[in-house]
Residue, then its C-alpha position, 0 to 999 in steps of 0.5 A: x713830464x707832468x706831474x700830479x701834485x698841487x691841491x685844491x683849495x676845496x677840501x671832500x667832506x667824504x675824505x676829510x682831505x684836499x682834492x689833488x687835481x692841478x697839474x704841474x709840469x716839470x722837466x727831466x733832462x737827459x744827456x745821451x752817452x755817445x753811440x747809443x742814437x738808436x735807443x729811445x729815450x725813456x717814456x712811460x709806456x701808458x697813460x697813467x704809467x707812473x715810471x718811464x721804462x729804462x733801456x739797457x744800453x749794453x753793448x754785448x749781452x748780460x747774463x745775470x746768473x741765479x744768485x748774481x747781482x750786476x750792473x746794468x748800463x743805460x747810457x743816460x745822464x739826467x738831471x733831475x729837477x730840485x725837490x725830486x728824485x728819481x726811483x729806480x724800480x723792478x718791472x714786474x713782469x720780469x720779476x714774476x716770469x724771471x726773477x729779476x730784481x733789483x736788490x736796493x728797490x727803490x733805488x735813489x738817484x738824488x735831483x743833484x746826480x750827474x753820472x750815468x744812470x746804472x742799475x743793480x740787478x739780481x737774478x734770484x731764479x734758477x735759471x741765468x737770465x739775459x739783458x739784450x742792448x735795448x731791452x726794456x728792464x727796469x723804470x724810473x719813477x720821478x717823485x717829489x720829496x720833502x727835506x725836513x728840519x732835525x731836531x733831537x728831542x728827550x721823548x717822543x709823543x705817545x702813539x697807538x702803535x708804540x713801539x711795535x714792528x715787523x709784523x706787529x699790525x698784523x700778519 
């Protein structure tokens, strides 16, 4: 896996900003469950793919009932490098044509989780909808994270916005 995300030292005058264009590499590792040698690994679908595609590693079907949230299996343990995490995401195709979502999106799998990767699905159409062993339905995003110093404070800075939200900017 390669990850876009060190900066040139020459700024764009045009975007008043760095040029993000090195490349650094990091590594996912994955432990399969048992049994389930004849899925593939996860991969990214397409050359700039931002998530692999994870597979269900079910061994009977999953209905998943209008209104109901179940538990996907993927039969992957990974381990994700320090300083990232993984997103679980929704695949927009089966959200637009079958309504299946993943109520907590993005999900969070923190880079010090060792269990089996799993996934929340809910079927908010009104027909029930099936997970097959091996179908593609849902991806893992793999992105850095900052981890930040808490401090409490008397006040906060002044800033344009204030203290306006939910819809405040517009509609």
């Amino acid at each position: 896996m390669r990850v876009y995300c060190t900066q040139s030292a020459r700024p764009v005058k045009r975007n008043q900003g760095p040029i993000w264009n090195a490349v650094m590499s990091a590594t996912l590792r994955i432990r399969r469950r048992p049994g389930l040698e004849d899925l593939p690994l996860p991969r990214y679908m397409s050359e700039h793919a931002a998530g692999l595609d994870l597979l269900a590693a079910n061994d009977e079907p999953i209905t998943v009932a209008p209104g109901e949230i179940r538990l996907i299996p993927t039969g992957l343990y990974v381990e994700i490098p320090p300083g990232y995490e993984g997103q679980v995401r929704a695949r927009s195709g089966l959200a637009l044509r079958h309504g299946l979502m993943l109520p907590n999106a993005p999900g969070t799998i923190d880079a010090d989780y060792r269990g089996e990767l799993q996934v929340i699905v809910a079927n908010c159409a009104r027909v029930p909808y099936t997970i097959e062993r091996g179908m593609r339905f849902a991806q893992l995003v793999i992105a850095p994270v900052a981890h930040v110093e808490v401090v409490e404070v008397e006040g906060l800075a002044d800033s344009r916005r204030g203290t306006g939200g939910f819809g405040h900017t517009g509609h």
